[in-house]
BALOBA-1460 file (C-alpha; in Angstrom, 3 decimals):
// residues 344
<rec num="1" residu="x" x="12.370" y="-6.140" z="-45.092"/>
<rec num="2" residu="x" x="11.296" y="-4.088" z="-41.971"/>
<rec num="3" residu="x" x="12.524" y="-6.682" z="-39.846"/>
<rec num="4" residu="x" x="16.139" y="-7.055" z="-41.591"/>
<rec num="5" residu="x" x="16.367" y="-3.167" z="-41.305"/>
<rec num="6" residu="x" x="15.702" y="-3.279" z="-37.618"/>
<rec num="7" residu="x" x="18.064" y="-6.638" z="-37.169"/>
<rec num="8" residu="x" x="21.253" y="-4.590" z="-38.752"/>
<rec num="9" residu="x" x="20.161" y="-0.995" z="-36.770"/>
<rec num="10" residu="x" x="20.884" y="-3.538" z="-33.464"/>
<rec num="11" residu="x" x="24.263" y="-4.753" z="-35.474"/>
<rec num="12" residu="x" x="25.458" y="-1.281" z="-35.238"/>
<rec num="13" residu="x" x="25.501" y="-1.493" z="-30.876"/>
<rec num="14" residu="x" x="27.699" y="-3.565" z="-29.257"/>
<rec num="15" residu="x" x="26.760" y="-6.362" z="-27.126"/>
<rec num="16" residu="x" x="27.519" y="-6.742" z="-23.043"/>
<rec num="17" residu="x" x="30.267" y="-9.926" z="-22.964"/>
<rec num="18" residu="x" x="32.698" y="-11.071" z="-20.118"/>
<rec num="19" residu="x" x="35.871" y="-9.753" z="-20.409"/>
<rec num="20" residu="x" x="35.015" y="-5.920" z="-19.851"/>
<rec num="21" residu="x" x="37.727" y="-3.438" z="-18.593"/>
<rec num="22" residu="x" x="36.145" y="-0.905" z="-15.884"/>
<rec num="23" residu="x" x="37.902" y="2.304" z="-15.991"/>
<rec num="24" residu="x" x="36.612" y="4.688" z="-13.349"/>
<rec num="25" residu="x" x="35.123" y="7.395" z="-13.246"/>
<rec num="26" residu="x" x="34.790" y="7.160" z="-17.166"/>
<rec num="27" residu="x" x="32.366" y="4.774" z="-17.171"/>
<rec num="28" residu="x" x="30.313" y="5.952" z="-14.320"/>
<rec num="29" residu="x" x="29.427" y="8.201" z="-17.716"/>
<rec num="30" residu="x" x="27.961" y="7.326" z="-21.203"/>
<rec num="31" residu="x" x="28.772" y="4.907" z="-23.338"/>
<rec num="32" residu="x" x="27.053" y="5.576" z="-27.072"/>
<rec num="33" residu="x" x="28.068" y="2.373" z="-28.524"/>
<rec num="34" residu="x" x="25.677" y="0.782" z="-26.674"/>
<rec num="35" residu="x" x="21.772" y="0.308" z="-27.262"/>
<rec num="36" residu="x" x="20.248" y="1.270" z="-24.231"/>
<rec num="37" residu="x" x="21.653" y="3.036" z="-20.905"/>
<rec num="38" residu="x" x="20.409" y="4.417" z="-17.627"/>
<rec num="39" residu="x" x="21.570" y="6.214" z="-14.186"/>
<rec num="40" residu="x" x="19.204" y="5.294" z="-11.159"/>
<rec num="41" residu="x" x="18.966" y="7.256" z="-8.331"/>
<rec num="42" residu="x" x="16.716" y="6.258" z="-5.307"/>
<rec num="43" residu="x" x="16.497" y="7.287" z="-1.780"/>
<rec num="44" residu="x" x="15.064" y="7.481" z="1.358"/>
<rec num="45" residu="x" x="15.084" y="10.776" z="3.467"/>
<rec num="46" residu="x" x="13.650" y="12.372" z="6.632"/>
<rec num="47" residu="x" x="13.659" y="16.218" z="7.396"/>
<rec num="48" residu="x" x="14.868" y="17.810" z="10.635"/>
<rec num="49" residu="x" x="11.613" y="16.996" z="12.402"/>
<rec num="50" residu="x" x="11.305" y="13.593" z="11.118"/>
<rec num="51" residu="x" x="9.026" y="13.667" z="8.202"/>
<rec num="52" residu="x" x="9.650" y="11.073" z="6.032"/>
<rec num="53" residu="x" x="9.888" y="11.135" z="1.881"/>
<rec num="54" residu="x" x="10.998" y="8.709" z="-0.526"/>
<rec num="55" residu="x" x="12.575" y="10.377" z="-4.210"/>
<rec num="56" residu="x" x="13.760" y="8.870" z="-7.449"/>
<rec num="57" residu="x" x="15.476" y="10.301" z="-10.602"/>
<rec num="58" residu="x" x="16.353" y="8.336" z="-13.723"/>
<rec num="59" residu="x" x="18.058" y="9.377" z="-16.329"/>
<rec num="60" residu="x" x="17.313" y="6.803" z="-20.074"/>
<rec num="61" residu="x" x="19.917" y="6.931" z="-22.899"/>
<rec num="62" residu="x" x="18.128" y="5.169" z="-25.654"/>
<rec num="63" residu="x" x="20.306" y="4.968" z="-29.019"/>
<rec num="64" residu="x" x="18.520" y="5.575" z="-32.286"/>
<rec num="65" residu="x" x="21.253" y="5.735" z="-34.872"/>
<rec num="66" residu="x" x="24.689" y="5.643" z="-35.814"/>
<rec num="67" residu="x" x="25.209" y="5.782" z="-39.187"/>
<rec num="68" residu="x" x="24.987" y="9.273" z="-40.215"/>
<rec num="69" residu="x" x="27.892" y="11.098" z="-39.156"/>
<rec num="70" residu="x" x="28.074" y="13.610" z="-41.864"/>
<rec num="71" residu="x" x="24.621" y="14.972" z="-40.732"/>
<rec num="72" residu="x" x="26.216" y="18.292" z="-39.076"/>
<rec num="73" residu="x" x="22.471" y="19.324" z="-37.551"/>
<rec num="74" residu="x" x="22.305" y="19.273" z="-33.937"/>
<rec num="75" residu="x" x="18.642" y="18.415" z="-33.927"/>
<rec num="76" residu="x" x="19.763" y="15.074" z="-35.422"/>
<rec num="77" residu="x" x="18.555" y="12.096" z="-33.133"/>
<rec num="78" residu="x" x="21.543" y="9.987" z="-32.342"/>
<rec num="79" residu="x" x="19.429" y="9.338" z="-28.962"/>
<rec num="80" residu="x" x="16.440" y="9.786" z="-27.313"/>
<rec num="81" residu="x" x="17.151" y="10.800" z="-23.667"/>
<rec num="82" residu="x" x="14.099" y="10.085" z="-21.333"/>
<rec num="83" residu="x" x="13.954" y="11.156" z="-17.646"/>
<rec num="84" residu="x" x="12.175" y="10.086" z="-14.655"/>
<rec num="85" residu="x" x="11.279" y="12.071" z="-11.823"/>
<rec num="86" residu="x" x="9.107" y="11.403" z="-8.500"/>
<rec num="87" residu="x" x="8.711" y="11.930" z="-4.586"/>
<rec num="88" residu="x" x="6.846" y="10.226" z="-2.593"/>
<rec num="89" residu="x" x="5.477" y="12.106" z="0.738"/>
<rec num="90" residu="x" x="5.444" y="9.035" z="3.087"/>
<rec num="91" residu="x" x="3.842" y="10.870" z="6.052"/>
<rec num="92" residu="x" x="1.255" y="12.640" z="3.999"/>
<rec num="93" residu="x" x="0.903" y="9.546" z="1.658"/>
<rec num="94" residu="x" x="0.988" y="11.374" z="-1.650"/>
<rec num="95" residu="x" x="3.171" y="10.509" z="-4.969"/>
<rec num="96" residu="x" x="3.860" y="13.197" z="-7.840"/>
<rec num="97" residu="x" x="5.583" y="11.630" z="-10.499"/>
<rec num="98" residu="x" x="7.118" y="13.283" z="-13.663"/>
<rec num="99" residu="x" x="8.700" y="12.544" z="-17.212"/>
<rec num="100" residu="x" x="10.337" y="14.499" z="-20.012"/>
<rec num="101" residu="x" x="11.965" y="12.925" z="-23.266"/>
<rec num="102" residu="x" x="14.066" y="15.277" z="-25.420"/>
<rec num="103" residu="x" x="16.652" y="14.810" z="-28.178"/>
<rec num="104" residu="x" x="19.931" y="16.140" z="-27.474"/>
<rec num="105" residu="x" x="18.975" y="19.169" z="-29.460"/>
<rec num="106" residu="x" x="21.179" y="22.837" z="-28.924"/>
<rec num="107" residu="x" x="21.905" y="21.189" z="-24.842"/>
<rec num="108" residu="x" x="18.589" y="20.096" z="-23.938"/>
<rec num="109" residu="x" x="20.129" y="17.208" z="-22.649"/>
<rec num="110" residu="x" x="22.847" y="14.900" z="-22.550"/>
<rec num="111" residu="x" x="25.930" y="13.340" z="-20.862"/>
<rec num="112" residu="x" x="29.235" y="14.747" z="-20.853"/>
<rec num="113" residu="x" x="32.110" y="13.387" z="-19.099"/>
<rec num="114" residu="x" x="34.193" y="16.618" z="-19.178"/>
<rec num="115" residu="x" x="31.836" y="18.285" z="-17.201"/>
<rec num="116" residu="x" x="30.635" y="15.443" z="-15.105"/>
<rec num="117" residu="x" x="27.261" y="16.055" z="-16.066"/>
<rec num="118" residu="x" x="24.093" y="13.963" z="-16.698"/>
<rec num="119" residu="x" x="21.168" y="15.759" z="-17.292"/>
<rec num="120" residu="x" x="17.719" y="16.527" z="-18.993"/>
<rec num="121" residu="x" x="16.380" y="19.909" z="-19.014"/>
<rec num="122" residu="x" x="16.847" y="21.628" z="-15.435"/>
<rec num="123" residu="x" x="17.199" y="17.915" z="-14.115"/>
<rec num="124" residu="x" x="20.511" y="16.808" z="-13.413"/>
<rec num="125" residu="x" x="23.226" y="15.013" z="-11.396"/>
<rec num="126" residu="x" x="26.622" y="16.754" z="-11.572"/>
<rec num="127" residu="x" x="29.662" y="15.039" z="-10.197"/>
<rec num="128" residu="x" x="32.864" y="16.950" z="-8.885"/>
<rec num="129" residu="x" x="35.994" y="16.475" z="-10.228"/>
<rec num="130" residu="x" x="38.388" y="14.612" z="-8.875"/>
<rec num="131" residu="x" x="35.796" y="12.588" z="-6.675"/>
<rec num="132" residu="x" x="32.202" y="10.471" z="-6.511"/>
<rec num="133" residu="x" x="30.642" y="13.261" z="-4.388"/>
<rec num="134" residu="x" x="27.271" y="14.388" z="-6.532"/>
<rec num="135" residu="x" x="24.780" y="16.839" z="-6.663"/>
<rec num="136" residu="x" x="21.226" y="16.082" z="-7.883"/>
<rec num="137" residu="x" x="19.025" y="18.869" z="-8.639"/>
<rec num="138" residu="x" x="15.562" y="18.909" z="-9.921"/>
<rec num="139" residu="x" x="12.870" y="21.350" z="-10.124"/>
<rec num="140" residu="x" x="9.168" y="20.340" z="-11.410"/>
<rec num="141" residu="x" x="5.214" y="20.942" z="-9.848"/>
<rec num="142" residu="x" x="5.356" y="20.215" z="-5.954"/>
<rec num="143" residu="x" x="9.056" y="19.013" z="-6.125"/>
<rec num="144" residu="x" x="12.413" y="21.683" z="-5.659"/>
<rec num="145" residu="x" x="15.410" y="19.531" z="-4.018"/>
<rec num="146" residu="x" x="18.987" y="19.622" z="-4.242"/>
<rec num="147" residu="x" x="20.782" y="16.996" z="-2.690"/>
<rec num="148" residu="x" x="24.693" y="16.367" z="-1.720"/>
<rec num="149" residu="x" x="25.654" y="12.496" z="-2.398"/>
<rec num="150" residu="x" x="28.351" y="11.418" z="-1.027"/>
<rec num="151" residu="x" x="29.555" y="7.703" z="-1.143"/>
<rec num="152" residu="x" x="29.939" y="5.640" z="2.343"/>
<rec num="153" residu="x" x="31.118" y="2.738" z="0.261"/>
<rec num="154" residu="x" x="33.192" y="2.056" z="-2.848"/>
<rec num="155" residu="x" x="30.991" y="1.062" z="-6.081"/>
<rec num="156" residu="x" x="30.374" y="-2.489" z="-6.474"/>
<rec num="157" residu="x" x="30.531" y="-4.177" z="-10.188"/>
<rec num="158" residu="x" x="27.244" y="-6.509" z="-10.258"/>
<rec num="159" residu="x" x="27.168" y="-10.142" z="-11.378"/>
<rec num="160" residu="x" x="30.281" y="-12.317" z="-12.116"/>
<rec num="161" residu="x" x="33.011" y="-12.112" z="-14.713"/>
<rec num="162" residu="x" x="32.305" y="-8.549" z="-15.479"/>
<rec num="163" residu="x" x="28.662" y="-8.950" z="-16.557"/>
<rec num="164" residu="x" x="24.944" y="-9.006" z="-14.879"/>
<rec num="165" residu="x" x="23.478" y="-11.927" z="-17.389"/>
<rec num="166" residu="x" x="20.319" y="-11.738" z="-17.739"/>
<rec num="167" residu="x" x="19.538" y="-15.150" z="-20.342"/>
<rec num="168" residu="x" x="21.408" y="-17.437" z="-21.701"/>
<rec num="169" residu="x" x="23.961" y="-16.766" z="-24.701"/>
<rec num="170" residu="x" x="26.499" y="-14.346" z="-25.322"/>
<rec num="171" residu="x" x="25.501" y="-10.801" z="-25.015"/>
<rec num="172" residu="x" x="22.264" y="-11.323" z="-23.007"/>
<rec num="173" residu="x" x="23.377" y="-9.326" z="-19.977"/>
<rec num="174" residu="x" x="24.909" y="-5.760" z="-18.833"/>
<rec num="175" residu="x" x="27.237" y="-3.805" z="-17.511"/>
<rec num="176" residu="x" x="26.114" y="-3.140" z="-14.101"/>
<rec num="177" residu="x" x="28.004" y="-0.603" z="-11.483"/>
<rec num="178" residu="x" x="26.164" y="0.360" z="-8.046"/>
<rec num="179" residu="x" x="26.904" y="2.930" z="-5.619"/>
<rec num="180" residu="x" x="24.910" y="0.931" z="-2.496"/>
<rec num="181" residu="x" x="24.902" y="3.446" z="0.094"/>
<rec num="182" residu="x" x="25.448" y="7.151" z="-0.589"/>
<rec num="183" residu="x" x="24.626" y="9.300" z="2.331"/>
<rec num="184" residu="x" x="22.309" y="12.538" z="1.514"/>
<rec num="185" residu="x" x="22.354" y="16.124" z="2.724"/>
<rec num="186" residu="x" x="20.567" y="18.380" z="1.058"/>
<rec num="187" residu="x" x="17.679" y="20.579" z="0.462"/>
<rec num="188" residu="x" x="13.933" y="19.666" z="-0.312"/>
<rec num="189" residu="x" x="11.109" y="22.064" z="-1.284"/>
<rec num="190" residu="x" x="12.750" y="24.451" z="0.969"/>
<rec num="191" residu="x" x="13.224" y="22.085" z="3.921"/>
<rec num="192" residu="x" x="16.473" y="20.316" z="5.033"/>
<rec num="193" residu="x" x="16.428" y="16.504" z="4.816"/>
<rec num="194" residu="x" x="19.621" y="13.844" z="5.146"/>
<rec num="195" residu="x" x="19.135" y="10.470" z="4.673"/>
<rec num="196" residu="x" x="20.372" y="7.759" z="2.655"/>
<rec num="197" residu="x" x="20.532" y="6.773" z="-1.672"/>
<rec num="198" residu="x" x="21.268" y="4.202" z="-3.867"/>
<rec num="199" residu="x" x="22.814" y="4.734" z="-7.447"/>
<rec num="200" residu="x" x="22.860" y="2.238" z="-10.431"/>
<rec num="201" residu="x" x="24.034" y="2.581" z="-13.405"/>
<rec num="202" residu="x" x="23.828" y="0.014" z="-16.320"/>
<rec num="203" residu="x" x="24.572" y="-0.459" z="-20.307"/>
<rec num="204" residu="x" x="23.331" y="-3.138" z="-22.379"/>
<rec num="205" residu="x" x="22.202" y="-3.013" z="-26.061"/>
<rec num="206" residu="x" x="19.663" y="-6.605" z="-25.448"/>
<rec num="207" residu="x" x="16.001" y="-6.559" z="-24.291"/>
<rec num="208" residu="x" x="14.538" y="-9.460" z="-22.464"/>
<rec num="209" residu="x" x="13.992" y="-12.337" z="-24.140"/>
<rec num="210" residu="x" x="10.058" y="-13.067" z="-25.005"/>
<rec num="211" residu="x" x="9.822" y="-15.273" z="-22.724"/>
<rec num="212" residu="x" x="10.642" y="-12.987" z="-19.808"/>
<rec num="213" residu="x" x="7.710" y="-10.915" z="-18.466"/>
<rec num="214" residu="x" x="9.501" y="-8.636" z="-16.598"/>
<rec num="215" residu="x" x="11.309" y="-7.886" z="-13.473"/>
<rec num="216" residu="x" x="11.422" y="-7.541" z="-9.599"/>
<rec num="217" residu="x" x="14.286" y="-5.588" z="-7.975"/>
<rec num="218" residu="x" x="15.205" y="-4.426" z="-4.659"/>
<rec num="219" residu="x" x="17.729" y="-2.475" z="-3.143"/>
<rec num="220" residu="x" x="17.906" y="-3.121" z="0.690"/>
<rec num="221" residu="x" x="20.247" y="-0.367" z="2.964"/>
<rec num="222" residu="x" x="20.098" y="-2.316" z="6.470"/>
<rec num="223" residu="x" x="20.576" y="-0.636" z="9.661"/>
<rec num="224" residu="x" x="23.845" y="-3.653" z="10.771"/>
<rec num="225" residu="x" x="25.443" y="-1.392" z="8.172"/>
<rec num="226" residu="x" x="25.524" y="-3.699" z="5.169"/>
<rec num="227" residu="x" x="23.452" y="-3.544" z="1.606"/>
<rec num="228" residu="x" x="22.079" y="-6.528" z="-0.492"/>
<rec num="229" residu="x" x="20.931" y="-5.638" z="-4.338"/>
<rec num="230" residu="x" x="18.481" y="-8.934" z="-5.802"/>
<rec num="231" residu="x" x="16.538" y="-9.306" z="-8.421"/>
<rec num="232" residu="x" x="14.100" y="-12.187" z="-10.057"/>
<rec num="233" residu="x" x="13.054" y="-12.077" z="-14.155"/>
<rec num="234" residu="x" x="9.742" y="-13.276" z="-14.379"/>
<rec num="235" residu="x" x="8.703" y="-15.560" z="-16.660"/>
<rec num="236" residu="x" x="5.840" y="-15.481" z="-19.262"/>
<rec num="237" residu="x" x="5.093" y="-18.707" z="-18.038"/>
<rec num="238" residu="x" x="5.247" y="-18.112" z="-14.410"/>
<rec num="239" residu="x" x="8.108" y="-19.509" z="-13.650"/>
<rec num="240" residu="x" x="11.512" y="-17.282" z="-11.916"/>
<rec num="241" residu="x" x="14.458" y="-17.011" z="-14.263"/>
<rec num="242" residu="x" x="17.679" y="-19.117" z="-13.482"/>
<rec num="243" residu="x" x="19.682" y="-16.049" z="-14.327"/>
<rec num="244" residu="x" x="17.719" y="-14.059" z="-11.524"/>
<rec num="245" residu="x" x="21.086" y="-12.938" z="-9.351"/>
<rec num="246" residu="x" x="22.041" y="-10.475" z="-6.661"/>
<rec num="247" residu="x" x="24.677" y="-9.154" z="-4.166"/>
<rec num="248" residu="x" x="26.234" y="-8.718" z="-0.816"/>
<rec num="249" residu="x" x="27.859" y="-6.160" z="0.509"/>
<rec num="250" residu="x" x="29.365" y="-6.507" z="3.658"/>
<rec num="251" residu="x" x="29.671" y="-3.469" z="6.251"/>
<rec num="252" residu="x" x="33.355" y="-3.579" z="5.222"/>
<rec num="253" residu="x" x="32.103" y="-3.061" z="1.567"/>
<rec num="254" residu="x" x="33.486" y="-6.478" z="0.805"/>
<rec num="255" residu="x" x="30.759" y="-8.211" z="-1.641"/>
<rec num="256" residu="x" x="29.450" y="-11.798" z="-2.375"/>
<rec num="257" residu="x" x="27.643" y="-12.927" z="-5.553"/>
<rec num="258" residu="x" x="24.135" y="-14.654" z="-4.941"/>
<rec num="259" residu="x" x="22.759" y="-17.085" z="-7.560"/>
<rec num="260" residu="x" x="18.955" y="-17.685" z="-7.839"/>
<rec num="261" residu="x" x="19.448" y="-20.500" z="-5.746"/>
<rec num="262" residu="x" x="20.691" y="-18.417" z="-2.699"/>
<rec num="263" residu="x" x="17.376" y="-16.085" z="-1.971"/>
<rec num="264" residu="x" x="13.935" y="-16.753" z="-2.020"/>
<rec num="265" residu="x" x="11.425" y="-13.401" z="-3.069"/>
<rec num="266" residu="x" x="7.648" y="-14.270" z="-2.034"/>
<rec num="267" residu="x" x="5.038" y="-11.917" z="-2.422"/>
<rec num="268" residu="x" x="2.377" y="-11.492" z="0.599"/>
<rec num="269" residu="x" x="0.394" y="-9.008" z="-0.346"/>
<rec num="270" residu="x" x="-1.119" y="-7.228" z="-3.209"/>
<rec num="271" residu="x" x="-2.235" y="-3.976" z="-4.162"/>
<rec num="272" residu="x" x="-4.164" y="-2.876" z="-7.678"/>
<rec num="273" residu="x" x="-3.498" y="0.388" z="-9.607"/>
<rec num="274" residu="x" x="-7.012" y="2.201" z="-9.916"/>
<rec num="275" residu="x" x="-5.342" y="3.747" z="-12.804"/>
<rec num="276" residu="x" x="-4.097" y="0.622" z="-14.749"/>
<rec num="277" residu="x" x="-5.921" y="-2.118" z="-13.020"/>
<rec num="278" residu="x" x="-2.124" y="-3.546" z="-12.612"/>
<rec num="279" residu="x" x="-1.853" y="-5.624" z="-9.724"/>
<rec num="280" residu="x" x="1.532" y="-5.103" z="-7.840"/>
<rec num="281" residu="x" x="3.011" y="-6.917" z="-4.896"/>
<rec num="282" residu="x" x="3.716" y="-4.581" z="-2.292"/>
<rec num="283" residu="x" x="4.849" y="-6.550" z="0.771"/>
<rec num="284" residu="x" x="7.103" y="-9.466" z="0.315"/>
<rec num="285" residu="x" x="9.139" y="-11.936" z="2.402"/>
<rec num="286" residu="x" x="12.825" y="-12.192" z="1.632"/>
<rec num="287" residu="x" x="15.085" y="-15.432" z="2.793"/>
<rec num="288" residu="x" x="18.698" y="-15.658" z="2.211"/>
<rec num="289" residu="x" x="19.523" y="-19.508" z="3.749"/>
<rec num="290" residu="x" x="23.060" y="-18.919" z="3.225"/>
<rec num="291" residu="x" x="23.574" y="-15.721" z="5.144"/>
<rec num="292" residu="x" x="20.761" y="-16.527" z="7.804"/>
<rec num="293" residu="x" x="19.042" y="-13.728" z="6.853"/>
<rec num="294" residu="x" x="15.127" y="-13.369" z="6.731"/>
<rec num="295" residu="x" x="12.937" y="-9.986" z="6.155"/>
<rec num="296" residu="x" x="9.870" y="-8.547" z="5.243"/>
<rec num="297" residu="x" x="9.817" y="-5.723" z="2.774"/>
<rec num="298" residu="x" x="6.702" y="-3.107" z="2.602"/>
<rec num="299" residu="x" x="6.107" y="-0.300" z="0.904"/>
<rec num="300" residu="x" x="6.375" y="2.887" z="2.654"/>
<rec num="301" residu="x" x="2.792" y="3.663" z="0.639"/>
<rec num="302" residu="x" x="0.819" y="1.870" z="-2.297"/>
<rec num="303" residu="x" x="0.804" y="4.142" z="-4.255"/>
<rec num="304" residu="x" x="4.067" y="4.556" z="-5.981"/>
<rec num="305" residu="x" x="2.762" y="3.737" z="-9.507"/>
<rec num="306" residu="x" x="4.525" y="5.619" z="-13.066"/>
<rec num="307" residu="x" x="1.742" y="5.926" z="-15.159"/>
<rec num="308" residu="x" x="3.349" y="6.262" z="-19.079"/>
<rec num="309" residu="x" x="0.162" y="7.753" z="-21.035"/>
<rec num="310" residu="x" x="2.136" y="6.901" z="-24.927"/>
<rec num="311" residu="x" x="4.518" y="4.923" z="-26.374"/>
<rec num="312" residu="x" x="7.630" y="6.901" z="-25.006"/>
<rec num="313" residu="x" x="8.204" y="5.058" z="-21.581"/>
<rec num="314" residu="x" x="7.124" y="2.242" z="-19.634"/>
<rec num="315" residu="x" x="4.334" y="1.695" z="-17.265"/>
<rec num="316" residu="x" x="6.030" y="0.795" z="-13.758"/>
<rec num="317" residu="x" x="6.282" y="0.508" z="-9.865"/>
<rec num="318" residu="x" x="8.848" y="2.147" z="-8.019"/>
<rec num="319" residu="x" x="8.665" y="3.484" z="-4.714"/>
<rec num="320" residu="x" x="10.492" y="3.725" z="-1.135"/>
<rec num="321" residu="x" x="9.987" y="0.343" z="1.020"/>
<rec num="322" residu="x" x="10.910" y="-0.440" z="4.655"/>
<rec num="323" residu="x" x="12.331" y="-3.820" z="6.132"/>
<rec num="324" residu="x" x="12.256" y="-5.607" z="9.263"/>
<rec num="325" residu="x" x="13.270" y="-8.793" z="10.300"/>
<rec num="326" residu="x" x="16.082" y="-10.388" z="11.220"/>
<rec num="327" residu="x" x="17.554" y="-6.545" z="10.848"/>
<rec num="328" residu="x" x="15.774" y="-3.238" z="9.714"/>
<rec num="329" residu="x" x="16.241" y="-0.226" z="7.157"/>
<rec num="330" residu="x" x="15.060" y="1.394" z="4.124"/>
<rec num="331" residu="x" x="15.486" y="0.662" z="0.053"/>
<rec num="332" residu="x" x="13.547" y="0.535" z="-3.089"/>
<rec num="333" residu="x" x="11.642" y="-1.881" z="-5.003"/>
<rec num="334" residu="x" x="10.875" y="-1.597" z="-8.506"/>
<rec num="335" residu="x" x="8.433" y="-4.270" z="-10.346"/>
<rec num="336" residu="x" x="8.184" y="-4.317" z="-14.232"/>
<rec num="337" residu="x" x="5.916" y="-6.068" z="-16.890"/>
<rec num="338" residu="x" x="2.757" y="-6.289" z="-14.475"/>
<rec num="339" residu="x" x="0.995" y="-4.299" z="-16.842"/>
<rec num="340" residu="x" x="2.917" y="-5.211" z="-19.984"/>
<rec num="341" residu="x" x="6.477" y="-6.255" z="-20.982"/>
<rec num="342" residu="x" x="8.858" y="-3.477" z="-20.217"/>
<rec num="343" residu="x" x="10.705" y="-1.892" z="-23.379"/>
<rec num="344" residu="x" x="13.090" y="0.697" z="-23.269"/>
């Protein structure tokens, strides 16, 4: 019986199929008919005197329930909204990471597209009317920033037809929209910083399958002025996913679909949590035959573990990187299901 119960809850999201109809900037906002939904942000920043930092903010929609629209309470839990927040300190190689999860409650948090809002207590990303310029603002121990995002390049619509599969069948993939390279002005614990972010943004109501382990991903900003988004779905039996995908984007903003086949993700070198006994890769080497492209991706520091301590978020790595190679620049790489299988 429990199982049936959760089986028709699922029935009540809709599924992620070819065929989808991107209306901007609507969708760069929620979408409630939909299991699960997030809004990545990820940078890489230096102040006036060159210090270096690396930040992230996530914002989780995670739907609960739709079938009781006659309950008029606003404590009700249509969704759970879960929020991510952490800076790394390259040059002083320290991480502070933090996490809230709230209902959406009397405003606690939310998404509204009339006010071009995302947010989660004091943590937010606002967007201005009328264009993609956005303002993230976050306040928590050891971290105060506010920072001006402004896109360099148009968003790009991941994977082919519409959707970012992720396994075979129908349904068993996302709706995937990137902002690759938004260029960042701002302020950060009282210091100015500029530098460089990346935003994603994806919908889906399917998990992985059981036998996917988790996931590698990397967003790569190069310094020849052109991005490259790729990830690989590890298997449970060790094995790389066919359905493992990425993208170009040309310095034109022009983009190019990469199959599994087209890029090669090798891990060199390994680090292990002292907190989780996880053991991550934290330098890799990337090929991309077709494009002639070969690089090395580090992390800016090991240490860019989030620690969940209960059931209410996921155990993962995600932290600032640098490349070299056959060109240079900054990103972020995020590895899931080292520790466990990733649910959201």
């Amino acid at each position: 019986m429990q199982f049936l119960l959760l089986l028709l809850a699922w029935m009540d999201f809709r599924q992620a199929v070819p065929g989808y109809r991107y209306e901007f900037p609507r969708d760069h906002f929620n979408h409630p008919d939909f299991r699960t939904e997030w809004w990545y942000y990820t940078g890489n920043l230096r102040s006036q005197d060159g210090h270096r930092y690396g930040f992230e903010l996530v914002f989780f929609r995670q739907g609960q329930h739709r079938d009781t629209p006659s309950n008029p309470s606003a404590w009700r839990v249509d969704d759970l909204y879960l929020a991510h927040l952490a800076l790394t300190d390259i040059d002083a190689h320290t991480f502070r990471f933090y996490k809230r999860l709230n209902r959406a409650g009397p405003g606690l948090a939310g998404i509204d597209f009339d006010t071009r809002r995302i947010w989660n207590g004091n943590w937010e990303a606002r967007w201005e009317q009328g264009s993609d310029r956005q303002t993230l603002s976050a306040v928590a121990d050891g971290i105060r920033f506010s920072l001006q995002l402004m896109p360099a390049k148009p968003a790009v619509i991941q994977g082919e037809n519409g959707v970012s599969q992720k396994a075979e069948g129908l349904g068993k993939a996302s709706y995937y929209v990137s902002f690759p390279l938004l260029e960042v002005k701002g302020e950060l614990n009282g210091t100015k910083v500029s530098g460089t972010a990346w935003m994603d943004h994806e919908w889906f109501s399917n998990q992985l399958e059981s036998y996917e382990q988790g996931w590698d991903w990397f967003s790569i900003q190069l310094d020849n002025h052109t991005e490259f988004m790729l990830f690989q779905l590890r298997r449970t039996d060790g094995g790389i996913d066919p359905y493992s995908s990425g993208t170009y984007i040309d310095a034109s903003g022009h983009t190019v679909h990469l199959k599994r086949t087209d890029f090669d993700l090798q891990p060199v070198e390994y680090w292990t949590s002292p907190k989780t006994r996880a053991r991550y890769p934290i330098k890799w080497r990337i090929t991309i035959p077709p494009l002639g492209v070969s690089l090395q991706c580090a992390a800016a520091i090991p240490e860019q573990e989030l620690v969940s301590e209960d059931a209410a978020g996921p155990t993962y790595w995600e932290g600032a990187v640098t490349y070299s190679g056959s060109s240079s620049g900054v990103g972020y790489l995020e590895m899931t299901g080292y520790l466990s299988r990733m649910k959201i």
